[in-house]
C-alpha positions as a Markdown table, in Angstrom:
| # | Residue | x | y | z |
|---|---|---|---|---|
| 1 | Unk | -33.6 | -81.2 | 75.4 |
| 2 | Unk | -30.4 | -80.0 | 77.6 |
| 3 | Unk | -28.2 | -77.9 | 76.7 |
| 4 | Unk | -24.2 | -79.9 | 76.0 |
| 5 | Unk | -21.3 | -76.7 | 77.2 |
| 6 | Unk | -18.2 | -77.2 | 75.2 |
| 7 | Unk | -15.5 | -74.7 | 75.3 |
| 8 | Unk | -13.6 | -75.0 | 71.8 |
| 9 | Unk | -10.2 | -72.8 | 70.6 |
| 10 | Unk | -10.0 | -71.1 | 67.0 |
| 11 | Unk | -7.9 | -73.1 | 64.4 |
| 12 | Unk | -5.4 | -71.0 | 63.0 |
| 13 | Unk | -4.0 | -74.0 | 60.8 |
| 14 | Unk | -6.1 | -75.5 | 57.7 |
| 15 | Unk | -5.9 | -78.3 | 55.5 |
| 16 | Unk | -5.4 | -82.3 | 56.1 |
| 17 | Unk | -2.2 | -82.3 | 57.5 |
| 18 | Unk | -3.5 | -79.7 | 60.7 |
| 19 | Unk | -6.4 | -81.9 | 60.7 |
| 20 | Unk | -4.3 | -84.9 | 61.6 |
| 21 | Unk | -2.6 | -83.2 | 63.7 |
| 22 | Unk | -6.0 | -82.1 | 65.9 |
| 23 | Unk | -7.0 | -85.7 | 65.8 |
| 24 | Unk | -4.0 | -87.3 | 67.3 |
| 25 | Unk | -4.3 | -84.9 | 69.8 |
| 26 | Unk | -7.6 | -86.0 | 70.4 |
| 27 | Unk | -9.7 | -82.9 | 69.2 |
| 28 | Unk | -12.4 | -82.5 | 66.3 |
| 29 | Unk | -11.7 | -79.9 | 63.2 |
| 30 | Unk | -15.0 | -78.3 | 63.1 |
| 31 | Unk | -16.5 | -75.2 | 61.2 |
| 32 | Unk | -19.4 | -72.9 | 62.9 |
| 33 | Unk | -21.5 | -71.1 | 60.4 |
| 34 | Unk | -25.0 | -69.3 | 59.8 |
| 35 | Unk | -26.9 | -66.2 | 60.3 |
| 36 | Unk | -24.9 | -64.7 | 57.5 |
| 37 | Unk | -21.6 | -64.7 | 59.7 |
| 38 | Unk | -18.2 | -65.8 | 58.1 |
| 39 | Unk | -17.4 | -69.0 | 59.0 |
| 40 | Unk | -15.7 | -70.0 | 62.7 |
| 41 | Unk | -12.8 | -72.8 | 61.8 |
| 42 | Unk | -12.5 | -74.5 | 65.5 |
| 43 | Unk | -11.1 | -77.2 | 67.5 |
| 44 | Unk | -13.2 | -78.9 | 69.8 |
| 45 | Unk | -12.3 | -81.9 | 72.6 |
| 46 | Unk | -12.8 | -85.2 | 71.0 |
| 47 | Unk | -14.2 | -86.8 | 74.2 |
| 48 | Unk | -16.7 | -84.2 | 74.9 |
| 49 | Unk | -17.7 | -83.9 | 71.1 |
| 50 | Unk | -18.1 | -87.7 | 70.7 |
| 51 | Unk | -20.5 | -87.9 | 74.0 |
| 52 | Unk | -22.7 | -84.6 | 72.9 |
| 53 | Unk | -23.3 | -86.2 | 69.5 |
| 54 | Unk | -24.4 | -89.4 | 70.9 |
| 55 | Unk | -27.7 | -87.6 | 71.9 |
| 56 | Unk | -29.4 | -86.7 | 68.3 |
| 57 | Unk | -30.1 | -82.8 | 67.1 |
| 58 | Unk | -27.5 | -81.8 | 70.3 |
| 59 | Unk | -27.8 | -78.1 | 71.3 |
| 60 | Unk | -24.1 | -77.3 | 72.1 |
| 61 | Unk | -23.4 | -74.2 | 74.4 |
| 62 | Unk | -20.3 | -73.4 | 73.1 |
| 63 | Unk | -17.6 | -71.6 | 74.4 |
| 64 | Unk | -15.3 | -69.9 | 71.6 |
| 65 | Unk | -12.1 | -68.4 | 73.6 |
| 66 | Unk | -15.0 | -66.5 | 75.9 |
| 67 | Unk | -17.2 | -65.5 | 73.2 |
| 68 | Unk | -20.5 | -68.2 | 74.1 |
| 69 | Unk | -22.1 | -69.7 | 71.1 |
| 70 | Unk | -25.5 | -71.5 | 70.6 |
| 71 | Unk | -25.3 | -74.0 | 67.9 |
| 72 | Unk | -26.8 | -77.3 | 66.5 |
| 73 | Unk | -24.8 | -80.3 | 64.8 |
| 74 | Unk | -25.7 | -79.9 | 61.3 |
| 75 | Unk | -23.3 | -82.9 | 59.2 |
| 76 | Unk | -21.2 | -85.3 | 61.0 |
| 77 | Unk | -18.0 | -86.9 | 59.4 |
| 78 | Unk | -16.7 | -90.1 | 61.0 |
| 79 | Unk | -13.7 | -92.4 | 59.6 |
| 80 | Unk | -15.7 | -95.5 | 57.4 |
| 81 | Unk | -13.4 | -97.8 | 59.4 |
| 82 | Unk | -13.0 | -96.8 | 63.1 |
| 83 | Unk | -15.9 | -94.6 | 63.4 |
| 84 | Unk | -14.4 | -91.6 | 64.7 |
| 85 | Unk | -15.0 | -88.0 | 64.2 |
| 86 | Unk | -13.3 | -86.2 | 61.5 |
| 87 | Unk | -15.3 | -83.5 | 61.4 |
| 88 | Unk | -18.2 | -81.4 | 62.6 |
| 89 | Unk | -19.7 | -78.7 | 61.0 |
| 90 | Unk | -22.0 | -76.5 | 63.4 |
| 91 | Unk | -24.9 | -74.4 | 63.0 |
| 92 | Unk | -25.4 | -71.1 | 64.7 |
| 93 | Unk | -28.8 | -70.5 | 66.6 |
| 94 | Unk | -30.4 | -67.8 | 68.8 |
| 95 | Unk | -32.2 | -68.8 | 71.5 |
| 96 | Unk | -36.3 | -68.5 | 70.6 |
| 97 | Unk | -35.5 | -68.9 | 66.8 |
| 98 | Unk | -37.3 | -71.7 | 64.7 |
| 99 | Unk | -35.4 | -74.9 | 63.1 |
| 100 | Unk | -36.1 | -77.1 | 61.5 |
| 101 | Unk | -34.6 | -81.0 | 61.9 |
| 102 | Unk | -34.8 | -84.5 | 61.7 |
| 103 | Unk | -36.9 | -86.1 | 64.6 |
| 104 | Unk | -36.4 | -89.9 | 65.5 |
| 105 | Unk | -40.1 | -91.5 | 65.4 |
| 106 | Unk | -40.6 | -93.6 | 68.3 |
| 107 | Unk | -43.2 | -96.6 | 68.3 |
| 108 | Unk | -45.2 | -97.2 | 71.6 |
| 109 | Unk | -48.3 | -100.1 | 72.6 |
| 110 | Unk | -49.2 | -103.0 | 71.2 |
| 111 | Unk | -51.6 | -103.0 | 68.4 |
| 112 | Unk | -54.4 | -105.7 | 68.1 |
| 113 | Unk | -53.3 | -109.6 | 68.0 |
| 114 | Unk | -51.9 | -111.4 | 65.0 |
| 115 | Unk | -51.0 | -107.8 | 63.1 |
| 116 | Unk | -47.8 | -106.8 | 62.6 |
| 117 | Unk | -45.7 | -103.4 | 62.9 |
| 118 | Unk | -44.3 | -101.8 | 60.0 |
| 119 | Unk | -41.9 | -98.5 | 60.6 |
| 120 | Unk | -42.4 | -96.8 | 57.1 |
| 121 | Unk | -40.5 | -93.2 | 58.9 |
| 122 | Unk | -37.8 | -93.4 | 60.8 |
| 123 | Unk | -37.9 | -89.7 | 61.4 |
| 124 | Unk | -40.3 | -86.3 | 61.0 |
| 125 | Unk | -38.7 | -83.4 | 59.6 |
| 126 | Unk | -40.2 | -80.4 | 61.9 |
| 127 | Unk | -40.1 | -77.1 | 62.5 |
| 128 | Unk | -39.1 | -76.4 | 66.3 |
| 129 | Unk | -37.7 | -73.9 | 68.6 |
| 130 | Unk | -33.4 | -74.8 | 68.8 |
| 131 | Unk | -33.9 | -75.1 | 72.3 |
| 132 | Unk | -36.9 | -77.2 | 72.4 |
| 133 | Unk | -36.0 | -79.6 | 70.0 |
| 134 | Unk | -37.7 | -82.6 | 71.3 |
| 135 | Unk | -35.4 | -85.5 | 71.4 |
| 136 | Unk | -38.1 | -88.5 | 70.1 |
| 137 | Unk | -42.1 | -88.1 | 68.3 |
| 138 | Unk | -43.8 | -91.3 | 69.6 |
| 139 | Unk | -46.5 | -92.7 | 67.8 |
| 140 | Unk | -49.0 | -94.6 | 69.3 |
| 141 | Unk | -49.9 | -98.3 | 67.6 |
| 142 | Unk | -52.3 | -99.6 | 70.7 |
| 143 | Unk | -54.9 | -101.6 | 70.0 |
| 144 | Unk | -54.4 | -100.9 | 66.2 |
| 145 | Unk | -56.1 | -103.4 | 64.1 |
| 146 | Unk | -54.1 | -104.8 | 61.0 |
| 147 | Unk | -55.1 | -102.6 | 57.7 |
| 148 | Unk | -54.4 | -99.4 | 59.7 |
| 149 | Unk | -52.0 | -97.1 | 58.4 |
| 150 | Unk | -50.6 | -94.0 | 60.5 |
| 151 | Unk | -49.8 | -91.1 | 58.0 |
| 152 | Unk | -47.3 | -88.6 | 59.3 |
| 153 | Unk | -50.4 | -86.1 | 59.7 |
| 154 | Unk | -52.4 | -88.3 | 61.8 |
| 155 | Unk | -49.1 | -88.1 | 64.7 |
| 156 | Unk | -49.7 | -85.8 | 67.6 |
| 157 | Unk | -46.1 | -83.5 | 67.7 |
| 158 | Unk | -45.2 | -81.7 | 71.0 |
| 159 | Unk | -45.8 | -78.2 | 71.4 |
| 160 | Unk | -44.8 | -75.7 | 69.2 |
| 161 | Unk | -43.5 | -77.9 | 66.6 |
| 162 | Unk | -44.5 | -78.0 | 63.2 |
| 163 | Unk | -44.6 | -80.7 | 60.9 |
| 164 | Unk | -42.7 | -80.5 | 57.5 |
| 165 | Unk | -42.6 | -83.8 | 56.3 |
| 166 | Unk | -45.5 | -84.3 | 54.2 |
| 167 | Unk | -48.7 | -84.8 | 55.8 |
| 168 | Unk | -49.5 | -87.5 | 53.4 |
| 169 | Unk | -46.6 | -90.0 | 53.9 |
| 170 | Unk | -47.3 | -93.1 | 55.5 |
| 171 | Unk | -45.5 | -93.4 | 58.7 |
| 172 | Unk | -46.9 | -96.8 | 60.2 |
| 173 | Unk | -48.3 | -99.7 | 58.7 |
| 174 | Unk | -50.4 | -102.6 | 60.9 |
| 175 | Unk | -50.8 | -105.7 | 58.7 |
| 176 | Unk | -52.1 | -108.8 | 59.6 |
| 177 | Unk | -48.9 | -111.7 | 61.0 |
| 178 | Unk | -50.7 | -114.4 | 58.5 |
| 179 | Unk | -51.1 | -111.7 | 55.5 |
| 180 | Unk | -47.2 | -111.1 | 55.7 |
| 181 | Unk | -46.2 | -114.8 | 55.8 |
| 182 | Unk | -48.3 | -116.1 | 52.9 |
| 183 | Unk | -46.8 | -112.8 | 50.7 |
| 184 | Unk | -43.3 | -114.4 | 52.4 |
| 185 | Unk | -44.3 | -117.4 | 51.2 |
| 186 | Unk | -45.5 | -116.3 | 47.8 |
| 187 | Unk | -42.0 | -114.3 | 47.6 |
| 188 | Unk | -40.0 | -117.5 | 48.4 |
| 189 | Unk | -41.3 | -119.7 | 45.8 |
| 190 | Unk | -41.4 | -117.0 | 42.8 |
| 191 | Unk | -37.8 | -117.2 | 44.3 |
| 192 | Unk | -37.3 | -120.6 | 43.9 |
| 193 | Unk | -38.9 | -121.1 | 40.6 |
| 194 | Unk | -36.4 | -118.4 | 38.8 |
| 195 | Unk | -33.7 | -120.3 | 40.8 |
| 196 | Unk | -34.7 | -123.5 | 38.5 |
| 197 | Unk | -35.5 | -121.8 | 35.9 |
């Protein structure tokens, strides 16, 4: 995953009202902890901040009024209406040290015909180096006959990484197309029976 510079500028003002302030200027209040450091209140460009955190698990080279900062988008805050940022707060890394994050699971082929897919994960939680976090885990359904099921153990992860989800949980089901519609079909007329009922 590539590395996203930023250069941000300390915050000297606190509280909703500076807040505001930052966002109508178009910058984002954000908060840089970890490591057992005090927390860094900074301002960081709205445009830049918005693009980086369109790429999931971001690794942000950031650069604090010349001091350079590796960190890692840890809780995003956007406005429930407009879906802007509000506020970022930011994890502090070393390069070579272990995370551990959320990975988006990514399903690739075409499993056998008449099944169908079922996403059970959306995500792994793994353990990886910051700055190879990969950006997607695909799991492979080719050829998959219906009745599989792909546990979160059974998925290859890139190198280095480390699963933490548990091994266990099922990740992917394959079902068979005419199984699904008659227990659609079954659903829909328990449905309509308590309807007249």
């Amino acid at each position: 995953m590539s590395e996203v510079k930023i250069t941000a500028a300390k915050r000297t003002e606190f509280g909703k009202g500076a807040a505001r302030r930052l966002r109508r200027a178009h910058q984002v209040p954000a908060v840089i902890y970890g490591h057992g450091t005090d927390p860094v209140h900074v301002a960081l460009p709205g445009h830049a901040t918005m693009l980086a955190l369109k790429q999931h698990n971001a690794l942000i080279d950031l650069d604090v009024e010349g001091t350079p900062l590796l960190v890692l988008p840890k809780a995003v805050q956007r406005d429930a209406v407009k879906g802007f940022i509000e506020h970022v707060d930011l994890l502090l890394v070393r390069r070579g040290e272990k995370v551990t994050v959320d990975v988006s699971l990514h399903i690739t082929g075409t499993p056998a015909s008449g099944t169908l897919v079922t996403s059970e994960l959306s995500s792994l939680t793994v353990e990886v180096e910051a700055t190879h976090i990969p950006s997607q885990i695909e799991v492979s359904v080719e050829g998959a006959a219906a009745g599989t099921r792909i546990h979160a153990g059974d998925i290859v992860l890139p190198e280095g990484a480390v699963l933490i989800t548990d091994a266990d949980a099922a990740a992917v089901n394959i079902s068979s197309a005419s199984e699904d519609s008659s227990a659609d079909a079954a659903a829909e007329v328990a449905g309509s029976a308590d309807a007249e009922a």
